[in-house]
C-alpha positions in Angstrom: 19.6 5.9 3.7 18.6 5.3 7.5 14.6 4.8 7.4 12.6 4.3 9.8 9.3 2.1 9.1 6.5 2.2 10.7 4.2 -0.7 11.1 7.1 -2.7 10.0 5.7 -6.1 11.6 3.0 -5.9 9.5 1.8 -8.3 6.7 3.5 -5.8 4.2 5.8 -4.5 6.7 7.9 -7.3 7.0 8.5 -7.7 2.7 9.4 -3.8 3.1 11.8 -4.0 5.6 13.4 -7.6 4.3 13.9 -5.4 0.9 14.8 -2.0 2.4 17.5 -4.0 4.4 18.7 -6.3 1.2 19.4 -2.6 -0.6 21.2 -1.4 2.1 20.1 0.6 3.8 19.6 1.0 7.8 16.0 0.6 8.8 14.5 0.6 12.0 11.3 -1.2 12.4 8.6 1.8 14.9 6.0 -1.1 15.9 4.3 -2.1 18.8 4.5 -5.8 17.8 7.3 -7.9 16.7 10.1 -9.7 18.4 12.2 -7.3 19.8 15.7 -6.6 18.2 18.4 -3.7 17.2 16.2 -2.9 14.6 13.2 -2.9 16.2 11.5 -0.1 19.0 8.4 -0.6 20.7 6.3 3.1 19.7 2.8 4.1 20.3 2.2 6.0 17.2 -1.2 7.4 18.5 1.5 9.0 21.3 3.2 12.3 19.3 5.6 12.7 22.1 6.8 9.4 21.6 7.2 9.6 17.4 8.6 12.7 17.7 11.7 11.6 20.7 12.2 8.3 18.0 12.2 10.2 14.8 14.6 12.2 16.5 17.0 9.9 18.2 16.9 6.6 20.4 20.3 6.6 22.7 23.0 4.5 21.0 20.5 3.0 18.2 20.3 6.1 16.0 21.1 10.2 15.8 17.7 10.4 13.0 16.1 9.3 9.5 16.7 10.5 6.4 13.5 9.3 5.4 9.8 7.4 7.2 7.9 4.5 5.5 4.6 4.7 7.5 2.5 1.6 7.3 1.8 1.2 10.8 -2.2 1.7 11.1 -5.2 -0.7 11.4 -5.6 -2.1 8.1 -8.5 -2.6 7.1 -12.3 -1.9 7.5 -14.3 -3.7 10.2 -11.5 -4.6 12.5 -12.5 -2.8 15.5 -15.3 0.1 15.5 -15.5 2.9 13.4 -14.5 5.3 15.7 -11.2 3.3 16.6 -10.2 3.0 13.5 -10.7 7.0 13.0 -8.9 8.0 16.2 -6.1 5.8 14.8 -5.1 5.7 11.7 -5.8 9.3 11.1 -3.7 10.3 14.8 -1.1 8.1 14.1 -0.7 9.5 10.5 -0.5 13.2 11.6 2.1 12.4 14.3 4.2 10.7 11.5 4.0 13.7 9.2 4.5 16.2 11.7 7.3 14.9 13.4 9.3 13.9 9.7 8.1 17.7 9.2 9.9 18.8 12.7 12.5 16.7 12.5 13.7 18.3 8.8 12.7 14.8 7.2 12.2 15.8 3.5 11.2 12.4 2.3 7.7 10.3 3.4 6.4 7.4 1.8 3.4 5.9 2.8 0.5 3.2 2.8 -2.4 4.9 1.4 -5.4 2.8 -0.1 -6.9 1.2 -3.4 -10.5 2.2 -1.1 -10.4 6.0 -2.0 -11.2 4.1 -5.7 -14.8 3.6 -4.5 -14.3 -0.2 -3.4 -16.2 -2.3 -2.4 -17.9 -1.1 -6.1 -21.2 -1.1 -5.1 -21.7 2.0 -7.5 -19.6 1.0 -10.0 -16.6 2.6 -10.9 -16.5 5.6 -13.4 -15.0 3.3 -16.2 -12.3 0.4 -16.3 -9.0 0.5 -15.7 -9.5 2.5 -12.6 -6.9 5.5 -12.4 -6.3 8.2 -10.1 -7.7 11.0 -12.6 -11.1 11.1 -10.6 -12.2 12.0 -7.2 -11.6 10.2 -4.1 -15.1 8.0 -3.5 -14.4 6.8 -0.1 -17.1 4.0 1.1 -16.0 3.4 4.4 -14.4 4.9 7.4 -11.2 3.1 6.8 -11.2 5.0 3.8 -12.5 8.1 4.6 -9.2 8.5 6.9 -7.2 7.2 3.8 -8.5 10.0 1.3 -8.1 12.5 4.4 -4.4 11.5 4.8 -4.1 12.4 1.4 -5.3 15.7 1.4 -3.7 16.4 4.5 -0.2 15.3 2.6 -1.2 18.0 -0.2 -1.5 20.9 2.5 1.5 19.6 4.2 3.9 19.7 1.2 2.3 23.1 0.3 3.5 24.3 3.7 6.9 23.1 3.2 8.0 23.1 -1.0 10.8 20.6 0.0 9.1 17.7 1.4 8.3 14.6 -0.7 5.3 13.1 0.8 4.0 9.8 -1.6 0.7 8.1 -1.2 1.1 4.5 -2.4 -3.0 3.3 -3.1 -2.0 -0.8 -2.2 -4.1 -3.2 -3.6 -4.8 -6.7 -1.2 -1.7 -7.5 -0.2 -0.6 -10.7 -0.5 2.2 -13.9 0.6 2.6 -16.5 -1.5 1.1 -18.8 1.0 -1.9 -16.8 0.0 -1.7 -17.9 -3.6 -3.3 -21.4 -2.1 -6.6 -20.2 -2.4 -6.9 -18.3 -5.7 -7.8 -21.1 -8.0 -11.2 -21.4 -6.1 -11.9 -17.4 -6.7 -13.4 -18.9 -10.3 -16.1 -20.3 -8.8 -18.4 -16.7 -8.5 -16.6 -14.1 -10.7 -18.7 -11.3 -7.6 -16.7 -12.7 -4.8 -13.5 -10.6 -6.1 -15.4 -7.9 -8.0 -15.0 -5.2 -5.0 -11.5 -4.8 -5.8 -11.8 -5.4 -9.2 -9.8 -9.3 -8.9 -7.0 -7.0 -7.9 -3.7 -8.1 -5.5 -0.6 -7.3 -5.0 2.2 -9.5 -4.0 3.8 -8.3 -1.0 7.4 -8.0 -2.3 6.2 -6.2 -5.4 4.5 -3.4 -2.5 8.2 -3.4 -1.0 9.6 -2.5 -4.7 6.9 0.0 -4.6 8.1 1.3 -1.5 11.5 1.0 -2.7 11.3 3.0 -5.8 9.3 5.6 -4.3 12.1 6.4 -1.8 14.7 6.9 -4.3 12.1 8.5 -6.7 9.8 10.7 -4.7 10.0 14.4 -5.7 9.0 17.3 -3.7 5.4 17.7 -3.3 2.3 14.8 -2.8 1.5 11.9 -5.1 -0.3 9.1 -5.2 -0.3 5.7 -7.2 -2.1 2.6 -7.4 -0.1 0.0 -6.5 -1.3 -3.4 -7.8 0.0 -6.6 -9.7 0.1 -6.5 -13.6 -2.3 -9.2 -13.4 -6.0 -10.4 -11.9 -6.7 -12.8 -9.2 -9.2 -15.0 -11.8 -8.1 -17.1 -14.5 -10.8 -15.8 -16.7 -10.2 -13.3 -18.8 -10.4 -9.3 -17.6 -12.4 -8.6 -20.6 -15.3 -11.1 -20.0 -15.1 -9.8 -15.8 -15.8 -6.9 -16.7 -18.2 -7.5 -19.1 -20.2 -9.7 -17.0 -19.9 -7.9 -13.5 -20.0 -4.4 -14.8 -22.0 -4.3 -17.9 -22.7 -0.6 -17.9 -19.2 0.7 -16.9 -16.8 2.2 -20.0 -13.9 -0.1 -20.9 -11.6 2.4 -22.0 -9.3 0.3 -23.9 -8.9 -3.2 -24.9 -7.7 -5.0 -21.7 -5.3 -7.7 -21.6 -5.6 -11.0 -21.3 -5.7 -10.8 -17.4 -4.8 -7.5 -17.5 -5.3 -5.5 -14.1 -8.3 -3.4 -13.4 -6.8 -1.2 -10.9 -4.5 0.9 -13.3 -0.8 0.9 -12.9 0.6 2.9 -15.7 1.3 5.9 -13.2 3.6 3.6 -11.2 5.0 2.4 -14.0 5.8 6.0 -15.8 6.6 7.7 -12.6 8.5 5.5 -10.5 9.9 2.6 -12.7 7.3 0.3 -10.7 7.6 -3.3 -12.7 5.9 -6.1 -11.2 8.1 -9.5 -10.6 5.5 -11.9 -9.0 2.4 -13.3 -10.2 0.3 -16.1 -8.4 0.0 -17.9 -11.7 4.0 -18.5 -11.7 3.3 -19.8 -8.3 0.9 -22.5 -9.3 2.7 -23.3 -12.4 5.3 -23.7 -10.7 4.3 -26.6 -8.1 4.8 -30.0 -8.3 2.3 -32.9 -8.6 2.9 -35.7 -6.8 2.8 -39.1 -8.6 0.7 -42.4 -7.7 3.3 -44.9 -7.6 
């Protein structure tokens, strides 16, 4: 397919457009940032005009998309003011759905937000695993625009029965740089608790991304998108039983079995996790004292 991604410079942008590219497909990176390249245009995505002209053409680079990724946004909360982040990530996100919808793009995948779950827990959850059976509980601003993308997908789809929009609820994203510091997360099981320990490798969001694009059907869905496992070494069951000691387990959990619940993914779009920080660390060598 040709695909423009949005936000493709991004911590998570860059995995999705490595993959996207590896599977062949012709992807064109919509950022502000980034080193400038054929597949790469500078867009303001706060400027309609400007989404809309790219969407639909750019000279010699491309004649249109067959389908948007749209990750381009401020990413999380307490970057910059409240405000800014609302004027944003909610503009930018209506220009990118309104111009696919213009343009006769029936296909939109995009970063929604393991927020809308309620993080940073300070009420706790309604039980563990988290799902996305219950309502929204948006705590922030950042995700108070993240749960009104969402809706704004379901009237959007119901306005036009052909387009496939998909709301992929990422957990932290991570490199495996990152991975450095996740041993020390033991120390204080609260210092992780207001995602539930919960991560997801950066290449494993791109196979969400991936499969979402050649599964999406018509209409709006969401999915949490998380690794199979926890950040902690301990086990899931003791976490929870520790942190949350009045929240329903609803079934026996795993050894370090996620609390941000993928089976949706899983059932739905074939999502399969292939990275894990714990291969990482196993993985590394110890030097020798001679």
């Amino acid at each position: 397919m040709r695909i423009a991604v949005t936000g493709g410079s991004g911590k998570l942008g860059r995995s999705v457009v490595r993959r996207l590219t590896e599977d062949g497909h012709s992807v064109l990176n919509l950022d502000r940032a980034g080193e400038r390249s054929a597949a790469h245009a500078v867009v303001d995505l706060r400027n309609y005009g400007q989404v809309l002209d790219v969407v639909l053409g750019l000279d010699d680079r491309h004649r249109g998309f067959d389908a948007i990724v749209h990750l381009g946004a401020i990413p999380a909360p307490g970057l910059v003011p409240d405000a800014a982040t609302f004027e944003n990530n909610m503009l930018s996100t209506y220009n990118v759905f309104q111009a696919a919808r213009r343009a006769g793009i029936k296909k939109v995948v995009y970063a929604s937000s393991e927020t809308v779950l309620g993080l940073p827990f300070d009420v706790d959850p309604p039980y563990i695993p988290v799902d996305e059976e219950y309502p929204a509980r948006p705590e922030s601003t950042y995700s108070l625009v993240k749960h009104l993308e969402e809706q704004m997908a379901i009237e959007m789809t119901r306005w036009d029965p052909e387009l496939s929009i998909t709301g992929l609820r990422f957990s932290n994203v991570m490199d495996p740089e990152d991975y450095e510091e996740f041993p020390s997360f033991d120390a204080d099981a609260t210092l992780r608790k207001w995602n539930l320990w919960g991560y997801i490798d950066g290449r494993d969001g791109a196979q969400a991304v991936a499969r979402a694009l050649e599964s999406g059907k018509p209409g709006f869905e969401a999915f949490i998108i998380a690794n199979e496992d926890t950040v902690m070494s301990r086990s899931s069951a003791s976490l929870a039983a520790e942190v949350f000691p009045n929240v329903k387990v609803t079934r026996e959990l795993g050894e370090h079995e996620t609390m941000l619940s993928i089976d949706k993914a899983r059932r739905l779009l074939g999502f399969a996790p292939e990275h894990t920080w714990r291969t990482y660390h196993s993985n590394r060598t110890t030097p020798t004292e001679d």
